[in-house]
N, C-alpha and C positions, 0 to 999 in steps of 0.2 A: 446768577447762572445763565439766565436768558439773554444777558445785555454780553456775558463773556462770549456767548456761543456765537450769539449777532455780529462783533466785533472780528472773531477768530476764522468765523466761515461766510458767512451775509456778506460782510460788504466785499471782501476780496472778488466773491463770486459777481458779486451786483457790476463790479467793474473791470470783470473779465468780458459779460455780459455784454453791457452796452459799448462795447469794440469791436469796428466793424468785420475785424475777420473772425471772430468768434463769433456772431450771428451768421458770416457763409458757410464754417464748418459746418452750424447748428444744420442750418438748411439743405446742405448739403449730405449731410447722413441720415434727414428727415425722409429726402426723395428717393436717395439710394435703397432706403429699406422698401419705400414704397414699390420700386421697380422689381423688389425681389417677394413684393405680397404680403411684408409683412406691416402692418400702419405703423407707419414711422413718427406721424403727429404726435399721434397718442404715447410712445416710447420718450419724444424729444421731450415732450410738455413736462412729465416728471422732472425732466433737468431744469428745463428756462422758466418754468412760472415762479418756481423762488426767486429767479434772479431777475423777470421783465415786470412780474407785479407790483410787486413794492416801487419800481421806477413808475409803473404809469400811475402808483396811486399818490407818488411825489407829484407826477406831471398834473393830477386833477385838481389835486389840493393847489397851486401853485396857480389854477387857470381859477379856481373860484375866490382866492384871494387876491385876483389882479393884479400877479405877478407874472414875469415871463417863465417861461416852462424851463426846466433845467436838462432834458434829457428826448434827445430825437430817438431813439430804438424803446421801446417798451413793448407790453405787451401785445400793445393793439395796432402796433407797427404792420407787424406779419398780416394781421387779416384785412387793413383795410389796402396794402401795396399787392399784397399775393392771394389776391382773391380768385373765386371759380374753381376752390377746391385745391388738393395738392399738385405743383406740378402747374400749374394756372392753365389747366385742364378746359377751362370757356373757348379761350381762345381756339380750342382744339375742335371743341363742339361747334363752332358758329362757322369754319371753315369746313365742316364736313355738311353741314346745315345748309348755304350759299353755294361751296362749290365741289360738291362730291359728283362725281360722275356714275358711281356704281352703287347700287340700290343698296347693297349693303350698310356704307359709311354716311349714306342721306337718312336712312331710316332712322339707324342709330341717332344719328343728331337731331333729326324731329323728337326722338325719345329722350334724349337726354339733356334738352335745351332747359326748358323751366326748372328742374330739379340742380342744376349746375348755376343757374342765376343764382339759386339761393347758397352756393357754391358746397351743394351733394354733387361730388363727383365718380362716385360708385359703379355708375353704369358704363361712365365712359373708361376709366379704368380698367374696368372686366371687360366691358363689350369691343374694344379698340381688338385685341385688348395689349394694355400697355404695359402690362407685369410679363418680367423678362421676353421683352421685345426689343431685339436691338435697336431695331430704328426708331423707337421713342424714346431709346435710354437718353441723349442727349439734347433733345429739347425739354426734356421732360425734366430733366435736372438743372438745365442752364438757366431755363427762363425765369424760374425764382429767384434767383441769382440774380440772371439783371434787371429785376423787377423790385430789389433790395438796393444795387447799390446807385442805379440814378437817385430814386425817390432822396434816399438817406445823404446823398452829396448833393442833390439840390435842397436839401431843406438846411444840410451844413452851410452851405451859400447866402443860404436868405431867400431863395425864390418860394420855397414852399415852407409852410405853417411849419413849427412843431405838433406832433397831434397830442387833445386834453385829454385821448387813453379813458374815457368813460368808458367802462364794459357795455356790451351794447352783445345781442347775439350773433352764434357764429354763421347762422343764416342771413344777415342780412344782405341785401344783394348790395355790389358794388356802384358806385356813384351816391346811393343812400347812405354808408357808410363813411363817404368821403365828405360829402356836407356834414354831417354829423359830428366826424372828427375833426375837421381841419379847413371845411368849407368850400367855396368851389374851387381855388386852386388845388385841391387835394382832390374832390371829383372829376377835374380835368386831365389832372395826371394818372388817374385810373383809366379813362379813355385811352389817353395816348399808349400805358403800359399795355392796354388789351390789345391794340394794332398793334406795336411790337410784339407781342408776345405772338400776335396770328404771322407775322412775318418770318418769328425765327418757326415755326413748326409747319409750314406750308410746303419747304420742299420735304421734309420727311412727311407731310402728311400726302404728298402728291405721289407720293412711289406706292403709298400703302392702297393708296385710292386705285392707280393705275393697276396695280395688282390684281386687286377686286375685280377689279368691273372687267380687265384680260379675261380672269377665272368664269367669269358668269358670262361672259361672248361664249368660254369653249363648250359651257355647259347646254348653252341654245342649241 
């Protein structure tokens, strides 16, 4: 009965799964829900952990038998490419951190710098705040996006590893998880996604900034 149910429901799903536009939907109803407050991670993960687990625990079994990995999307795709929380929410923090002009969105980012490494992104969520805020809605949902489909077309190519999907916590900060998984081409490519990702939310982050700090001149 286990091997029928596996057969009839597991793999279909396993290989609806690791196709790339079924991991954008995935992410893309993950942050939708987040935008509207409700934890979308926590909703999606009931769906994908049947179907990214059992892949990455193919892909582990496969790295400890010095064989080549069979499978670029797994579970541990999402955390070590879309790090700093939902939304890759860092980038969001370290731009308000370096170039906030209004005391507001500096504070916050002094506040919410270490906690967002470890990619807790709570404060900057609520404190932006980026729940039903227009002008987060789209970087807030894109940048996962294209923080999913480089990685996954360059590791299609050969430039980057497959990752060996060893479960590792979901704190752990970015560039450590990328040696960990997949070495330093995978923590360099984490670099680079975190400067795109501060690039696509700089100008929605510059209106919200400019806004502020207008507000707090009238206030003087």
């Amino acid at each position: 009965m286990h091997n029928f149910i596996y057969s009839l429901f597991q793999l279909p799903l396993q290989s609806l799964g690791n196709s790339l536009l079924a991991i954008i939907i995935f992410s893309c109803i993950s942050n939708f829900l987040w935008w509207f407050g409700i934890h979308g991670s926590l909703l999606i993960k009931s769906i994908t952990t049947p179907i990214f687990l059992p892949l990455a625990i193919q892909n582990l079994e496969a790295f400890q038998s010095g064989k080549s990995l069979p499978y670029i999307y797994t579970s541990s795709f999402n955390g070590v490419y879309n790090f700093g929380g939902a939304g890759m929410t860092l980038a969001l923090t370290l731009l308000m951190l370096f170039f906030s002009k209004s005391t507001n969105y500096s504070t916050l980012g002094r506040l919410s710098i270490i906690s967002n490494i470890f990619n807790i992104n709570e404060p900057i969520i609520f404190g932006t705040p980026i729940l039903l805020n227009p002008i987060m809605f789209v970087p807030f949902v894109v940048s996962p996006i294209i923080c999913t489909i480089v990685p996954y077309f360059l590791t299609n190519v050969g430039i980057l590893p497959k990752l060996i999907s060893i479960q590792i916590p979901s704190t752990t900060p970015f560039i450590i998880s990328g040696l960990i998984q997949g070495g330093w081409r995978v923590a360099v490519m984490q670099v680079v996604l975190l400067f795109l990702t501060m690039a696509i939310y700089f100008p929605f982050f510059k209106y919200l900034d400019n806004s502020a700090l207008q507000k707090e001149n009238n206030k003087k």
